[in-house]
C-alpha positions as CSV (number, residue, x, y, z in Angstrom):
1,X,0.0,0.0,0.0
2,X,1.3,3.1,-0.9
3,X,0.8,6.0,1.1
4,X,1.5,10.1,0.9
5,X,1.1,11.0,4.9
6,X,2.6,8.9,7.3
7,X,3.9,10.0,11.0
8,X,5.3,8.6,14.1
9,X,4.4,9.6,17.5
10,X,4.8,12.9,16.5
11,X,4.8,16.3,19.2
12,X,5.2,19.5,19.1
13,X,5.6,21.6,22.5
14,X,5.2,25.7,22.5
15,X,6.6,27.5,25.1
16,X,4.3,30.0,27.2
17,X,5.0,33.5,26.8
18,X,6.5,34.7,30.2
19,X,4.8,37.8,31.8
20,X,7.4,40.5,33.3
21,X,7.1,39.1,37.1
22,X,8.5,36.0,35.7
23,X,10.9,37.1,34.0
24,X,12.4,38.8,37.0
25,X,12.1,36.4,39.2
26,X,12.6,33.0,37.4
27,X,14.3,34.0,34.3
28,X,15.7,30.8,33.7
29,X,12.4,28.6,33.7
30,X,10.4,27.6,31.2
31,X,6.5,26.9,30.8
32,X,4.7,24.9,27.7
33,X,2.2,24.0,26.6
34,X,1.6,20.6,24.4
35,X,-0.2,21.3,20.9
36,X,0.4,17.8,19.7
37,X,1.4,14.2,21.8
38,X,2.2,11.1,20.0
39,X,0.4,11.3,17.0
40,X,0.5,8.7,14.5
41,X,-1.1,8.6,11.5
42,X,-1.1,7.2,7.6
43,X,-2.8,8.6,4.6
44,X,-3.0,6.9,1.6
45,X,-2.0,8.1,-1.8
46,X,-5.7,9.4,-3.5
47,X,-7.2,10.0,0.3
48,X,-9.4,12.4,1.5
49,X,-8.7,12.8,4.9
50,X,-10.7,14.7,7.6
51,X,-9.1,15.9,10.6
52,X,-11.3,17.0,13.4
53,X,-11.6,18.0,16.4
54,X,-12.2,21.0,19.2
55,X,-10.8,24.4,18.6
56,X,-7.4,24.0,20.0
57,X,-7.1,20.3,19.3
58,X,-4.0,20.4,17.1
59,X,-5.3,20.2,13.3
60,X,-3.7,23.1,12.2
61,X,-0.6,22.5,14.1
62,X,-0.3,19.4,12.3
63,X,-1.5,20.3,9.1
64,X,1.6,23.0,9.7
65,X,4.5,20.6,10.3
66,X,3.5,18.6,7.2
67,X,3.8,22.0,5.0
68,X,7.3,22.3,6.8
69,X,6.3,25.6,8.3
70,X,6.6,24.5,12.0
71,X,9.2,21.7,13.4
72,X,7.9,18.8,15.7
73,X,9.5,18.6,19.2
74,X,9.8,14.9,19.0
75,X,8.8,12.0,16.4
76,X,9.4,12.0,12.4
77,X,7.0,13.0,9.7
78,X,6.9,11.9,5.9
79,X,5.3,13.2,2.5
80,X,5.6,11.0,-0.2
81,X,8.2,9.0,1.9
82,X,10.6,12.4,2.1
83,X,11.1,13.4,6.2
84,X,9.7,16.7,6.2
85,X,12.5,18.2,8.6
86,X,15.7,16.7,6.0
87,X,13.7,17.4,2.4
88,X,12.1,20.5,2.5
89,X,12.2,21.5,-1.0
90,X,10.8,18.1,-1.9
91,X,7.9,18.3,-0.2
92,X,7.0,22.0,-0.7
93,X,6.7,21.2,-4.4
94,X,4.5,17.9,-3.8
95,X,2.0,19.8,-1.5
96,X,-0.9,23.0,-1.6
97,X,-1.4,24.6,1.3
98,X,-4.9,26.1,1.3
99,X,-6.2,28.4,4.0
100,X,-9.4,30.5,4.9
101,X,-7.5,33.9,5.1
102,X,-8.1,36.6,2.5
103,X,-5.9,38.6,4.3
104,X,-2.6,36.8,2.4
105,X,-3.7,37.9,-1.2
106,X,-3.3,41.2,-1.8
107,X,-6.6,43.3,-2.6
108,X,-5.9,45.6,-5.0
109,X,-4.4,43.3,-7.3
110,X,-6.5,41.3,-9.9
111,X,-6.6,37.4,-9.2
112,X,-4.3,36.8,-12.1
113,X,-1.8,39.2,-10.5
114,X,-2.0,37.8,-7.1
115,X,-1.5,34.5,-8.9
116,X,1.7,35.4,-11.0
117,X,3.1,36.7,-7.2
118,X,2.8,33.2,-5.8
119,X,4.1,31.9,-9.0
120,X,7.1,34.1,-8.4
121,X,7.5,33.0,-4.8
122,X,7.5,29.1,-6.0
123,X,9.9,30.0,-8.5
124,X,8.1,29.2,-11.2
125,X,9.5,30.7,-14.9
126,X,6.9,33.1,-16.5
127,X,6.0,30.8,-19.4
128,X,5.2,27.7,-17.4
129,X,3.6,30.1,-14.6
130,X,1.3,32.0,-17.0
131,X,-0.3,28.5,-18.5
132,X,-0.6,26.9,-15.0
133,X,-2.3,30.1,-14.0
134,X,-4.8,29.0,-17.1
135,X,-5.1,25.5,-16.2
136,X,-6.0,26.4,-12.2
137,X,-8.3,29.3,-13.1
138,X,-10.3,27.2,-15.4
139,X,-10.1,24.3,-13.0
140,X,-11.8,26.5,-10.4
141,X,-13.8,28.3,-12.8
142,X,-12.3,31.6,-12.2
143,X,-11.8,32.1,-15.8
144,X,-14.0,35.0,-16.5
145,X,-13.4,36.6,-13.2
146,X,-9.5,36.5,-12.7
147,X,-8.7,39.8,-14.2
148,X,-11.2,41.5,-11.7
149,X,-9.9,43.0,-8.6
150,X,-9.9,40.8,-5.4
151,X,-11.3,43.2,-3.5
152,X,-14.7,42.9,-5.5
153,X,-14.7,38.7,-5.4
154,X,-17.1,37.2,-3.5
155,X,-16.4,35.2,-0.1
156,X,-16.9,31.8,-3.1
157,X,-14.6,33.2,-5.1
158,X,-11.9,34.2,-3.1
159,X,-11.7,30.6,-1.6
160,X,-11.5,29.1,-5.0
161,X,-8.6,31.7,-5.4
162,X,-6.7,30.3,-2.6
163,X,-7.4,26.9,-4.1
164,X,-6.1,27.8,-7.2
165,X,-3.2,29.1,-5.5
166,X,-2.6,25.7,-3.7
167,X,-2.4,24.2,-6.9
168,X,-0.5,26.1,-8.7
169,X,2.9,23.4,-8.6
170,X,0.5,20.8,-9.3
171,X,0.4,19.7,-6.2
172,X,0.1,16.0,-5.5
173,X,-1.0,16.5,-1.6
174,X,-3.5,19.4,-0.9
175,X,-4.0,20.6,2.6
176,X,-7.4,22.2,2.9
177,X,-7.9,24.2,6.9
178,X,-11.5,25.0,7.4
179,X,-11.9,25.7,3.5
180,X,-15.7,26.5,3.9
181,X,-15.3,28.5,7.2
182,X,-16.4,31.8,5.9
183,X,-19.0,30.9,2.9
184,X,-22.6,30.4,3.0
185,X,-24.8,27.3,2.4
186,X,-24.9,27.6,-1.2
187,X,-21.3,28.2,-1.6
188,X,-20.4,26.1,0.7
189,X,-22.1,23.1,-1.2
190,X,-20.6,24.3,-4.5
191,X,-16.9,24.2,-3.1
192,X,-17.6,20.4,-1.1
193,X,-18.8,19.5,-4.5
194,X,-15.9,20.6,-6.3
195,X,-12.9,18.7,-3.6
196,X,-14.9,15.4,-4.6
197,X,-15.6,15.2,-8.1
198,X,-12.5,17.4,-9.6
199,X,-9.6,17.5,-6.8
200,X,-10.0,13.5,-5.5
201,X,-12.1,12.2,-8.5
202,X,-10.5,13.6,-11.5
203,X,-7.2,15.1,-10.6
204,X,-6.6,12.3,-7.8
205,X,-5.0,14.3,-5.7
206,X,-4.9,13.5,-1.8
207,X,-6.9,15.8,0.2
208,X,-5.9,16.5,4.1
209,X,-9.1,18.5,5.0
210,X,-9.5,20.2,8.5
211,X,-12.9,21.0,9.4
212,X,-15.1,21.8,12.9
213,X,-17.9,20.8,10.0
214,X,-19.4,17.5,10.7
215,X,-21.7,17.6,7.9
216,X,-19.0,18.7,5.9
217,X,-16.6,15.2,6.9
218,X,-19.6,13.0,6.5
219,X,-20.1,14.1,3.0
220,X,-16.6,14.6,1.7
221,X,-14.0,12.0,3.9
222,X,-13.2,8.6,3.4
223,X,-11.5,8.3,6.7
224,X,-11.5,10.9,9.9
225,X,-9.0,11.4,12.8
226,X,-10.3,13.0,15.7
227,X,-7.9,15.1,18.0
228,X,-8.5,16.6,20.8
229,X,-6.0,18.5,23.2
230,X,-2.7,17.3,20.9
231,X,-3.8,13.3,21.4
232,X,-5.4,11.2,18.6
233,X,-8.7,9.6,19.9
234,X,-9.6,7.5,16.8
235,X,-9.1,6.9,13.0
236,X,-11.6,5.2,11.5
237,X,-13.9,5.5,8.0
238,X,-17.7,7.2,8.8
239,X,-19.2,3.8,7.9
240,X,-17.2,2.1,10.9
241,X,-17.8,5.0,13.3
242,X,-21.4,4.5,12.7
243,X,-21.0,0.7,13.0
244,X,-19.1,1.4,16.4
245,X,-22.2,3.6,18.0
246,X,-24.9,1.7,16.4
247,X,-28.2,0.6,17.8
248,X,-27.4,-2.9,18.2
249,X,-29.1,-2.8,21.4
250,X,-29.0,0.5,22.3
251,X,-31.7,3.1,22.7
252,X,-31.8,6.8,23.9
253,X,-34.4,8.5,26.2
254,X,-34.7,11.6,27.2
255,X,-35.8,12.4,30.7
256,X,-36.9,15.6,31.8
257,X,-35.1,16.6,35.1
258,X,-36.6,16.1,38.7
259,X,-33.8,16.3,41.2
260,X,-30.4,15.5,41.8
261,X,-31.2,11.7,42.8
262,X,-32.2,11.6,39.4
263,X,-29.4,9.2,38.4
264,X,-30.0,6.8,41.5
265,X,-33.0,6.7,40.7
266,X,-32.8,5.8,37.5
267,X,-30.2,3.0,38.3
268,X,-32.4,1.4,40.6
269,X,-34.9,1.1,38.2
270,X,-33.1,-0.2,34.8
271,X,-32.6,-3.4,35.9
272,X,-31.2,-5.9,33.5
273,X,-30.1,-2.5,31.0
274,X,-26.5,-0.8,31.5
275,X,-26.0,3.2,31.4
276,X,-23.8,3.4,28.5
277,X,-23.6,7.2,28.0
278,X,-25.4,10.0,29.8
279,X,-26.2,14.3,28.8
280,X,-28.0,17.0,29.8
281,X,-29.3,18.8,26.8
282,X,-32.0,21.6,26.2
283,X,-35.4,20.4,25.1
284,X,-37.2,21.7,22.5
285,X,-40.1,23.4,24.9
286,X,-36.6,25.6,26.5
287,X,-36.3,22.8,29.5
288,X,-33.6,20.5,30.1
289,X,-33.6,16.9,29.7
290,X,-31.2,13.9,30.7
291,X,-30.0,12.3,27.7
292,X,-29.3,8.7,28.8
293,X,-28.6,5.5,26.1
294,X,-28.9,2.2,27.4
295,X,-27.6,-1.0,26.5
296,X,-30.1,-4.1,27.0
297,X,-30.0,-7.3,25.4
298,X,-33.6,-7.4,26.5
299,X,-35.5,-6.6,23.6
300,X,-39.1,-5.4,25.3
301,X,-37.5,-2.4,25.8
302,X,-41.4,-1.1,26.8
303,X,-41.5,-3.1,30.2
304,X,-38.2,-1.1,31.1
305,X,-39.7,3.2,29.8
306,X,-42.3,1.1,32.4
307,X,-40.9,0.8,35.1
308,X,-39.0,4.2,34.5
309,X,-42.5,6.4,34.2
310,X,-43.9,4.2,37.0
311,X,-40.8,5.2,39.2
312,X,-42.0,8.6,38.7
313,X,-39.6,10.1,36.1
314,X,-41.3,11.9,33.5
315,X,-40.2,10.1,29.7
316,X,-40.2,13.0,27.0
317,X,-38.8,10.7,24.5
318,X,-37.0,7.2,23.6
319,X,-36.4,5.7,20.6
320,X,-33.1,3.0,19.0
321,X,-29.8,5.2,18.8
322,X,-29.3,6.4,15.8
323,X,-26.4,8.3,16.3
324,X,-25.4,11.5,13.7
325,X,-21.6,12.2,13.4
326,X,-22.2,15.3,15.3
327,X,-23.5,12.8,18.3
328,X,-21.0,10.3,17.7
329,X,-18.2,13.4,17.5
330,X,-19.7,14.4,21.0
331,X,-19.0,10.9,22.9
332,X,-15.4,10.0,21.2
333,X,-14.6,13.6,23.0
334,X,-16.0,14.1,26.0
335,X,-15.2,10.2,26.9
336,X,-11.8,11.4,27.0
337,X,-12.7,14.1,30.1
């Protein structure tokens, strides 16, 4: 199997900035913090891979050490097999590195101009650069707007800019952080469309895509890794996920709250049915309700909602768990608190 990501327990560590007191009085110590811990992961060539996780959870530092713009503190990382801290140049010209800033083109030039600047940057000679700045505009379908000012592009536009950009050393390995942060719906659909059926499907390029989007993973990634304060949780493919929270057993109900014995009580009267995951959530009347799944391998799941409501806790709602990804997201995290 071939693959074009591939890292070993890989950290990086950032150290704290140090407030005057401390710099007085312990000048020689040093605070960190940990961005990433062990991380190990593989992509395969042709891959669209979703990283996710919490603000803060270490996507984009990671994302960063694999564009060689940040070094790890420990563990090795490889692009196409090249270590990213020895071969540099290597793997700058086998990746794209596209981000939701608009603040790194410049705004009073055109699209094509801003395009002929990052040309310039990656070295590329003016001939080559002019017909790759063709072949990504059209690509993006840009072609009739790239001689307008960037100023005047929309929010769509300007991130199929910075895609164009990404590509413009025809870039094996695309990077993509939070591509459809700033757009709306409609855009936002366009551009998901456009990652699957042209970047993976017809240019088969591999696709590292960073998103808080669960909607957005769901539709677009073959596999997801989900992060959350510098540590990998899991790595599986949606359809797995899914398989690993399904109902087989399982059902939810929502309770509306009556007192802090709520879960004794509760305990006390499940018998032959195991708590498997518990939250409070708002209910749709503005009330809050205890979200509790159960695991039973008794299937007259009626005779135990029963002997709940006959307990006296008021039932709102129970049904089998069918978990979403944003659910399923939701337990893989806070399991780790």
């Amino acid at each position: 199997m071939s693959f074009a990501i591939q890292t070993f327990n890989l950290s990086k560590t950032f150290a704290l900035p140090k407030r005057y007191r401390d710099l007085l009085l312990h000048p020689f110590s040093k605070e960190e913090t940990i961005a990433l811990e062990n991380v190990t992961i593989q992509v395969k060539k042709g891959e669209l891979y979703g990283l996710l996780g919490p603000n803060g959870a270490g996507k984009t530092t990671l994302i960063k050490i694999l564009c060689t713009l940040v070094l790890p503190t420990e563990g090795t990382a490889f692009v196409n097999y090249y270590d990213v801290t020895k071969y540099e140049k290597e793997v700058k010209r086998l990746i794209g590195y596209v981000v939701s800033d608009e603040r790194s083109f410049f705004w009073r030039l055109t699209g094509r101009q801003n395009l002929r600047f990052f040309s310039a940057l990656n070295n590329l000679p003016t001939e080559p650069a002019n017909k790759r700045i063709r072949e990504v505009t059209e690509l993006v379908e840009l072609e009739h707007d790239i001689d307008k000012p960037f100023k005047n592009y929309s929010s769509g536009m300007k991130q199929k800019l910075a895609i164009a950009r990404g590509m413009l050393t025809n870039a094996e390995i695309l990077f993509l952080d939070e591509p459809t942060r700033t757009l709306d719906p409609t855009a936002a659909q366009n551009l998901r469309k456009f990652i699957k059926e042209v970047i993976v499907r017809e240019q088969g390029k591999t696709v590292i895509l960073a998103t808080n989007n669960m909607q957005e993973a769901e539709e677009l990634c073959d596999r997801i890794a989900i992060l959350r304060k510098g540590k990998l949780l899991i790595c599986k493919s949606i359809k797995s996920l899914k398989a690993l929270f399904s109902n087989n057993g399982r059902y939810v109900i929502k309770l509306k709250e009556n007192g802090h014995d709520l879960h004794r009580k509760l305990q006390s009267t499940i018998v032959g049915a195991e708590i498997v995951y518990s939250r409070r959530e708002f209910s749709s009347n503005g009330g809050s309700v205890l979200r509790v799944e159960i695991e039973t391998q008794n299937s007259n799941i009626s005779e135990i909602i029963r002997r709940i409501v006959m307990s006296g806790i008021s039932v709102e709602a129970f049904g089998p768990d069918g978990s979403s990804l944003d659910e399923i997201f939701a337990k893989i995290v806070e399991k780790e608190i």
